[in-house]
PASEBA-1860 file (N, C-alpha, C; in nm, 3 decimals):
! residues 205
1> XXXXXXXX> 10.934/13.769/6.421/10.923/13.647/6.501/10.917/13.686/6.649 ~ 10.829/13.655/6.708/10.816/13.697/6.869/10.890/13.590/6.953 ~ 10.946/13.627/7.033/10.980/13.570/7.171/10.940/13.444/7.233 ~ 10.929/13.323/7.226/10.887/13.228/7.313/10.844/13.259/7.427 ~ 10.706/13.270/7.509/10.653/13.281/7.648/10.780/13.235/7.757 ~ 10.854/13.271/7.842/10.914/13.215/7.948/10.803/13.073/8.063 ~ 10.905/13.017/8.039/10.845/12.961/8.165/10.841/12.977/8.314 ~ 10.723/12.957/8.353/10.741/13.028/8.475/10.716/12.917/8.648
9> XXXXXXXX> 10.791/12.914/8.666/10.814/12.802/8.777/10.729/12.840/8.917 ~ 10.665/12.804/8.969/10.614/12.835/9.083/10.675/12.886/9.214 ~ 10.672/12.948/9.281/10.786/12.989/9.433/10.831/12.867/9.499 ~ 10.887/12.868/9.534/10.920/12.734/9.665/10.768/12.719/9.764 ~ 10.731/12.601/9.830/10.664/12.632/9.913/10.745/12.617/10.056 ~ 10.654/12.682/10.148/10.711/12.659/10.284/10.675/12.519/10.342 ~ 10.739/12.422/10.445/10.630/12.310/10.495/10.520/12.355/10.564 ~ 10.486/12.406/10.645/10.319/12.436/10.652/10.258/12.486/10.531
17> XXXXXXXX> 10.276/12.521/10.451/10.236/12.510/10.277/10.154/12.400/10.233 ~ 10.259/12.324/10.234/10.295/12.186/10.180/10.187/12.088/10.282 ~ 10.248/12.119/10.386/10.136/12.023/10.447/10.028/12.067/10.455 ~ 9.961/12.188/10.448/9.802/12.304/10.418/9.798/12.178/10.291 ~ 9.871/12.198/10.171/9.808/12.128/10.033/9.765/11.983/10.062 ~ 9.864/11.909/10.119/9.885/11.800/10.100/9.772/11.697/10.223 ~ 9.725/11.801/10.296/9.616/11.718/10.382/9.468/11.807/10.370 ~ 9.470/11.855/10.244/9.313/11.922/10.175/9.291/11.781/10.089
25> XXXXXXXX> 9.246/11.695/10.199/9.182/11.550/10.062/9.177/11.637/9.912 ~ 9.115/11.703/9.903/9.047/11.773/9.729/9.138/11.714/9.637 ~ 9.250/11.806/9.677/9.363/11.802/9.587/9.423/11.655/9.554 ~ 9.448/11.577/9.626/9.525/11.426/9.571/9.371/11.383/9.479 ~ 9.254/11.366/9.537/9.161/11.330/9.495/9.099/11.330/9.360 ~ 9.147/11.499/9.333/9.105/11.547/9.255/9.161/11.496/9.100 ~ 9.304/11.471/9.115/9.400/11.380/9.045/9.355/11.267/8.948 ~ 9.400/11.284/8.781/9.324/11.205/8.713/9.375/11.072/8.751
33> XXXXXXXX> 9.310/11.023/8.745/9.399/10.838/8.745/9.505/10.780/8.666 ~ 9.579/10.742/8.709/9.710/10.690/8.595/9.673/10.547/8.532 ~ 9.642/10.521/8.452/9.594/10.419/8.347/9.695/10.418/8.189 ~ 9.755/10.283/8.226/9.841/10.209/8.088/9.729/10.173/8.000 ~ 9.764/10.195/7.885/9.725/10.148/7.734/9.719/9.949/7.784 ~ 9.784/9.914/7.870/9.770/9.766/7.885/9.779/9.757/7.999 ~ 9.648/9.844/8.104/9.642/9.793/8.239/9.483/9.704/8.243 ~ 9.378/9.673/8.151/9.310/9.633/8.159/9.419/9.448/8.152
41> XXXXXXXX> 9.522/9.456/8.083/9.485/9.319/8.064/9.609/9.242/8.143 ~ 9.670/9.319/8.264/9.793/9.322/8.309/9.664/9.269/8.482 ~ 9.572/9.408/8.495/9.481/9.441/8.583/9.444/9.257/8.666 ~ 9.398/9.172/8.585/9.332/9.080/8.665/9.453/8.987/8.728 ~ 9.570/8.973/8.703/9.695/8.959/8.770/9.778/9.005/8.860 ~ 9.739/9.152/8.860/9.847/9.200/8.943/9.871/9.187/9.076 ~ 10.010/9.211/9.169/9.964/9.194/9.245/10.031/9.341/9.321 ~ 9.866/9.302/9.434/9.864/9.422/9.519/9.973/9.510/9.618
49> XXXXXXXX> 10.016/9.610/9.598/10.112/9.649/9.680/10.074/9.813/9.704 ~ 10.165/9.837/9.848/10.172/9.984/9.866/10.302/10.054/9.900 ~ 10.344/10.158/9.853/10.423/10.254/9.882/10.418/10.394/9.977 ~ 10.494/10.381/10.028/10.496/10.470/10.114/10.583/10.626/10.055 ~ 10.500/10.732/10.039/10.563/10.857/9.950/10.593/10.957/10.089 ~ 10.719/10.941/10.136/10.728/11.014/10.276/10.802/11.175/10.224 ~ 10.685/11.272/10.268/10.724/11.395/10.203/10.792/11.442/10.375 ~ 10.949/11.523/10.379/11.017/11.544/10.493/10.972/11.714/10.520
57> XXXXXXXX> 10.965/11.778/10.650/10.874/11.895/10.597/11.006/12.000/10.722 ~ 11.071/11.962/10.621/11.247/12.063/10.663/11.197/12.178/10.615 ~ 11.266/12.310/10.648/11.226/12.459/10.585/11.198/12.434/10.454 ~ 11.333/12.407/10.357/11.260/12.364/10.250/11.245/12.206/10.228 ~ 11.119/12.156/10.219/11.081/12.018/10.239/11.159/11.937/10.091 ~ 11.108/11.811/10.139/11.227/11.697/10.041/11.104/11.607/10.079 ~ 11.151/11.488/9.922/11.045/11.359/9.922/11.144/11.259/9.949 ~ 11.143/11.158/10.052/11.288/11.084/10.074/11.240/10.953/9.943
65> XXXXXXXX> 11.358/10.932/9.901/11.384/10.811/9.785/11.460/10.700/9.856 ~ 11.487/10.570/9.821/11.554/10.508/9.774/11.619/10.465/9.696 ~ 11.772/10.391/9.673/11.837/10.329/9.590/11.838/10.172/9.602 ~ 11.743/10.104/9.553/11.766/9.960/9.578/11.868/9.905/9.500 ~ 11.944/9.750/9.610/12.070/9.729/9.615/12.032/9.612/9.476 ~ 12.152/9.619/9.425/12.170/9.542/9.257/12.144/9.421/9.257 ~ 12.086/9.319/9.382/12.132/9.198/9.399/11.982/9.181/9.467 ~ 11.923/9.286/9.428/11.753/9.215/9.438/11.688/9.180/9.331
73> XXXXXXXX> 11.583/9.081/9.326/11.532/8.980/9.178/11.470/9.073/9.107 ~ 11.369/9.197/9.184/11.284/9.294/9.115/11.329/9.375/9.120 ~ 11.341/9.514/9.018/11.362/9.635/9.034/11.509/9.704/9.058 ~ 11.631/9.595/9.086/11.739/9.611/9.085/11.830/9.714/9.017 ~ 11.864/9.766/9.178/11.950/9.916/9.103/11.860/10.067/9.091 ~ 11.713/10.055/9.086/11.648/10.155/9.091/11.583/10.245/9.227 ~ 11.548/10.365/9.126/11.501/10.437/9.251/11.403/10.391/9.276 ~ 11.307/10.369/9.414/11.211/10.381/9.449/11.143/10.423/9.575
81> XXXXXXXX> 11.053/10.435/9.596/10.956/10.459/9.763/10.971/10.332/9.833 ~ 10.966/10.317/9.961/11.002/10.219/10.069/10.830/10.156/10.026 ~ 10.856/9.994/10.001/10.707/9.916/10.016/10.691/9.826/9.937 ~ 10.653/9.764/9.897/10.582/9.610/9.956/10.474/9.531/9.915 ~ 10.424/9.420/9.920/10.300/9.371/9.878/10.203/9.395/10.018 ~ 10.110/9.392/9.991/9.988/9.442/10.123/9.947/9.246/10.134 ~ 9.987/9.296/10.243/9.968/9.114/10.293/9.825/9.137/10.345 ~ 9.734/8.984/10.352/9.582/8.980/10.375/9.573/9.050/10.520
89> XXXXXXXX> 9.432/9.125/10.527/9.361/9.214/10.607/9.442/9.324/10.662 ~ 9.554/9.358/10.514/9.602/9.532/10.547/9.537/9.610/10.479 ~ 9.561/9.734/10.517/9.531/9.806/10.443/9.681/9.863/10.389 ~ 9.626/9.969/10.244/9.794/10.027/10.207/9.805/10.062/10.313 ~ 9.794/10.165/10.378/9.844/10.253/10.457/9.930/10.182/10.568 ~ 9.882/10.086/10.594/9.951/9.958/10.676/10.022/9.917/10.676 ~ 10.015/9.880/10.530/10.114/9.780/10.463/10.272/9.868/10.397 ~ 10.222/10.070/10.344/10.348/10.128/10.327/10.421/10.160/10.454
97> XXXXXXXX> 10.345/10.163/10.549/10.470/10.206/10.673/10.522/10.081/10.713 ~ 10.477/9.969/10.755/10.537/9.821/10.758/10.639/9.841/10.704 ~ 10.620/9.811/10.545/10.767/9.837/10.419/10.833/9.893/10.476 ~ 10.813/10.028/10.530/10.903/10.129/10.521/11.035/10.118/10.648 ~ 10.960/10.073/10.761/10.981/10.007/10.855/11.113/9.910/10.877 ~ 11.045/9.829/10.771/11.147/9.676/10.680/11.295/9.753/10.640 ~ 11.226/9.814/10.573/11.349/9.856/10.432/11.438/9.963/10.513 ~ 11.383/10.080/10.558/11.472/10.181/10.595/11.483/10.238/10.768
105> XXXXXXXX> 11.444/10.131/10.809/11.404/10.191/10.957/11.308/10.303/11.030 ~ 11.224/10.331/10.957/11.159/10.447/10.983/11.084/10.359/11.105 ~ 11.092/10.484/11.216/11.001/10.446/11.333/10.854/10.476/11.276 ~ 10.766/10.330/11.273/10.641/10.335/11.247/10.508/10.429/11.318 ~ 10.587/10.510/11.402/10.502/10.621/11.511/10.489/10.738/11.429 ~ 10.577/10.751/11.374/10.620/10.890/11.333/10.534/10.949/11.156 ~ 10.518/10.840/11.083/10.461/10.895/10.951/10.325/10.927/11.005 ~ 10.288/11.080/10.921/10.159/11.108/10.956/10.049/11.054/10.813
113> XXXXXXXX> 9.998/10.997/10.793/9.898/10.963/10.677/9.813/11.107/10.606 ~ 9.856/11.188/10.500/9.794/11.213/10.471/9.695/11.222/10.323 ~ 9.705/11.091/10.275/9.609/11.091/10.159/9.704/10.962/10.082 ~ 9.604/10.938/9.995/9.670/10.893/9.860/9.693/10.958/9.751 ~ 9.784/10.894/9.667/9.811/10.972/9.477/9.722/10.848/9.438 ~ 9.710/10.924/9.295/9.685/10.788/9.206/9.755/10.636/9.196 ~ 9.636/10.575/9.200/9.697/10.407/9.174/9.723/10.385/9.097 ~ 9.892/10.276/9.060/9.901/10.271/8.918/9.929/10.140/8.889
121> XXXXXXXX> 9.933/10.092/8.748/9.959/9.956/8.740/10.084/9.978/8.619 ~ 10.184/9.886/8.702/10.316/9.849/8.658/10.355/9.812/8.524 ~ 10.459/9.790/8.469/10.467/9.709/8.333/10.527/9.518/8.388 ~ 10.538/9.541/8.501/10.634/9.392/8.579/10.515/9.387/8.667 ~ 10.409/9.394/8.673/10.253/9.323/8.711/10.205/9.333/8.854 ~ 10.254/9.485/8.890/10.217/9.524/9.056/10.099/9.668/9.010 ~ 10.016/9.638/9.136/9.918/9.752/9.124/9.938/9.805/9.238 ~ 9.982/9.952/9.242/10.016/10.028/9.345/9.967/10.111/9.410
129> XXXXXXXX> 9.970/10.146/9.514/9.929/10.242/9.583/9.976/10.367/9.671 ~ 9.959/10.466/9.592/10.106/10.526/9.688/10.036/10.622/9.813 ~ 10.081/10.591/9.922/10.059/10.652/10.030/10.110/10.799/10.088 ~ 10.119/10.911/10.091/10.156/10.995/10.113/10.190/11.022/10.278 ~ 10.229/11.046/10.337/10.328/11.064/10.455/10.382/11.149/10.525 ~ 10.363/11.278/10.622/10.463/11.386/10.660/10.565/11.317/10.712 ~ 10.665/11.349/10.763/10.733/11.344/10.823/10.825/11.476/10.891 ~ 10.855/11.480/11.034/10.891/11.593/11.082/11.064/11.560/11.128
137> XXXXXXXX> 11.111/11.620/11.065/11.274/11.588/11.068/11.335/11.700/11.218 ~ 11.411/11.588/11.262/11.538/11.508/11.209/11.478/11.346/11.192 ~ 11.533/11.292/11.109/11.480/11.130/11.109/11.627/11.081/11.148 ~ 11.579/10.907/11.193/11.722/10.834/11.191/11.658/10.695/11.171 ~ 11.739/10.694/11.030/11.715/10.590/10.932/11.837/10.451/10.969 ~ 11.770/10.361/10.978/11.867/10.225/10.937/11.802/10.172/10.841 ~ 11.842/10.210/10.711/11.826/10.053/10.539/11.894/9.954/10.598 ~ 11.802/9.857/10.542/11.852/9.693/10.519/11.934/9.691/10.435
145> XXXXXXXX> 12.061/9.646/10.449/12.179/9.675/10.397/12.101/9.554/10.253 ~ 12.003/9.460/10.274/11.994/9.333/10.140/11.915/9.400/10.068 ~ 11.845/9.513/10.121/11.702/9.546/10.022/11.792/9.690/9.993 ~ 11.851/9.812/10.041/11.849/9.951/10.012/12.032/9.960/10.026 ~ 12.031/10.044/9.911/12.176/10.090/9.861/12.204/10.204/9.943 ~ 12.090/10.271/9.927/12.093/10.443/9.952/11.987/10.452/10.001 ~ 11.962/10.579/10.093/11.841/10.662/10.092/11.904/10.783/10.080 ~ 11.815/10.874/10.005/11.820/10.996/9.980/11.711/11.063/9.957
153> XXXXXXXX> 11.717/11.206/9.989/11.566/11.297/9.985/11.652/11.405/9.821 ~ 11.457/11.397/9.788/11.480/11.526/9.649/11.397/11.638/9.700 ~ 11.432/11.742/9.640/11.377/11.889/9.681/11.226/11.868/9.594 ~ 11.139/11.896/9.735/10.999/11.910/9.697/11.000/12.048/9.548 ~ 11.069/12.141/9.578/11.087/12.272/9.482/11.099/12.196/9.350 ~ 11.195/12.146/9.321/11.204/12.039/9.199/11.094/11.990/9.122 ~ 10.977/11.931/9.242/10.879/11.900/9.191/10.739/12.019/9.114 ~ 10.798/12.113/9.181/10.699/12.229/9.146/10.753/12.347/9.020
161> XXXXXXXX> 10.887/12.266/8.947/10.876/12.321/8.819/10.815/12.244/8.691 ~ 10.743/12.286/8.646/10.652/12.193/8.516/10.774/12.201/8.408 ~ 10.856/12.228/8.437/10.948/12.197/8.270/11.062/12.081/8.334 ~ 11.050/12.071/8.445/11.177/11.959/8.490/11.155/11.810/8.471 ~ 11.086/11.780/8.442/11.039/11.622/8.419/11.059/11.603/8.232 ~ 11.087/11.517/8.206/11.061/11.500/8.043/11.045/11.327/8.015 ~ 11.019/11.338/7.890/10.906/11.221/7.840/11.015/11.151/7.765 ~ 11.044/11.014/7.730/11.166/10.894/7.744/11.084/10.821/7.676
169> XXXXXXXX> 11.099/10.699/7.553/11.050/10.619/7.555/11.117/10.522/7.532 ~ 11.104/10.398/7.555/11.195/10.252/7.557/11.066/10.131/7.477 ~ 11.158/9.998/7.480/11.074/9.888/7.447/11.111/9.782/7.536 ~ 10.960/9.785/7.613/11.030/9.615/7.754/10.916/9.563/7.693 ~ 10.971/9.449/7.677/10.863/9.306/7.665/10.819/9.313/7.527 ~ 10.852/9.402/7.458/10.860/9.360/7.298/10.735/9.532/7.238 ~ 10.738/9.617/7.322/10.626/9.677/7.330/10.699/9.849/7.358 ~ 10.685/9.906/7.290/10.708/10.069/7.306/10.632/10.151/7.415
177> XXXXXXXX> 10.689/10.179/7.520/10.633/10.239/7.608/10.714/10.395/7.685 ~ 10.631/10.511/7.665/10.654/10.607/7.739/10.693/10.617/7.887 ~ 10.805/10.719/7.947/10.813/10.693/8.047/10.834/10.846/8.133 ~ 10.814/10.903/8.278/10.884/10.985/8.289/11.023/10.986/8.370 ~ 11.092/11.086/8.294/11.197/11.111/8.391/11.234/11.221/8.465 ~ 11.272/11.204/8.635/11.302/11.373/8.682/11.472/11.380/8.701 ~ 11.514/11.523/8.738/11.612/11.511/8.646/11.743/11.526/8.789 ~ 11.875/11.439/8.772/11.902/11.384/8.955/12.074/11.446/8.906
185> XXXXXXXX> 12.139/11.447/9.005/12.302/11.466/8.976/12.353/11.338/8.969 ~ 12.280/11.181/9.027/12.330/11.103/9.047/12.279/10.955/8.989 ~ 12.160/10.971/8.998/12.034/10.860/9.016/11.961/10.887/8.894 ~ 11.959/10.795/8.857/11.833/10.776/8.726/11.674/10.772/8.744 ~ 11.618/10.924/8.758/11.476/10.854/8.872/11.368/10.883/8.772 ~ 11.313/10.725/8.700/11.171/10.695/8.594/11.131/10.618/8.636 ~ 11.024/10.554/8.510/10.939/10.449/8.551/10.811/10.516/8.645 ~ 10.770/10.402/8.726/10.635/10.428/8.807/10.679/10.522/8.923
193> XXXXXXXX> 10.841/10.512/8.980/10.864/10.623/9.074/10.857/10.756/9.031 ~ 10.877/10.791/8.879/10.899/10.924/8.838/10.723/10.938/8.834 ~ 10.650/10.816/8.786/10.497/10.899/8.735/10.411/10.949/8.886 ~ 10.400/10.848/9.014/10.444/10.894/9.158/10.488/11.011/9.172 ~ 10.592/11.060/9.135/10.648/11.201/9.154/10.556/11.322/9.113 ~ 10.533/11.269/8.996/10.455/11.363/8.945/10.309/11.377/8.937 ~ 10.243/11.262/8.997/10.158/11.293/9.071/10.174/11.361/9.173 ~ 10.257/11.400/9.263/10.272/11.472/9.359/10.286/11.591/9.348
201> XXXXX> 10.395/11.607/9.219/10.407/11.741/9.167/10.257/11.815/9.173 ~ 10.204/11.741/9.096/10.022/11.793/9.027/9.931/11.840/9.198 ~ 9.970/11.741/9.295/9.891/11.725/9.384/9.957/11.904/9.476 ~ 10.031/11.936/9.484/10.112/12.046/9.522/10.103/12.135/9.458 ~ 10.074/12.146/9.299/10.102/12.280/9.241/9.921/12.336/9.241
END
């Protein structure tokens, strides 16, 4: 019986790395599209929104998260990216730093735009857009104490091992659905923020 192949995790990157990858359009571009088994019929409803994916580009860089507070109608209690519905004649990119703005105080000067991930459509009827973001630290954050529990950053490195994410499945709305999860000391981080993630992962490695 032979040995199982090791897995083999990629190096850390440096942030000029990271930001070399992450502002080569190719790469996000190149990215298959994220498509539900029931986004055709979710699709002519949804509504439009964008996220803001602010990658922090510290020696070793971090993707900052949120913890939204338990006592909001949507999404309560979960992790997510700072953002929002794209109100008429925005664009995402507009509309995720606005959010971000709203929710966690980020001075709207400071995110640099560089690309999109794949768009995805929700199982709770939002079509997303996630915006990608440098940011050059130190930051100084104020959350809306009604919308954000927490903010916290995850190690970009995290994202660049292919065995750290794993596959979950549940039943919402009467319907069996796959999910991913990455893996936290504290925070439960799935759903559309984990598949986000890992678009990023893909977009980096």
């Amino acid at each position: 019986m032979t040995d199982p192949l090791p897995v083999v995790v990629p190096p850390a990157l440096s942030a000029a790395e990271v930001e070399h990858r992450l502002t080569d359009r190719e790469r996000p571009a190149a990215l298959p599209p994220v498509v539900r088994q029931d986004a055709a019929a979710i699709a002519p409803g949804a509504r439009r929104s964008a996220v803001l994916v602010p990658v922090v580009l510290h020696d070793e860089p971090t993707v900052l998260l949120t913890l939204r507070t338990a006592t909001l109608s949507a999404h309560a209690g979960q992790v997510a990216f700072p953002g929002g519905r794209i109100e008429e004649g925005e664009t995402p990119e507009a509309a995720a730093i606005r959010e971000a703005a709203e929710e966690v105080g980020l001075d709207p000067r400071l995110p640099r735009i560089a690309g999109r991930l794949p768009e995805i459509y929700t199982g709770t009827g939002f079509h997303v857009v996630p915006v990608i973001a440098l940011l050059d630290p130190p930051l100084a954050l104020t959350p809306a104490p009604e919308e954000v529990a927490e903010v916290f950053e995850y190690p970009l490195a995290r994202l660049l091992d292919p065995a750290a994410p794993r596959r979950e499945s549940g039943v919402f709305g009467g319907r069996t659905r796959e999910y991913w999860i990455w893996p936290h000391d504290r925070h439960r981080i799935w759903g559309a923020t984990a598949t986000m993630l890992r678009s990023l992962a893909l977009a980096l490695r």
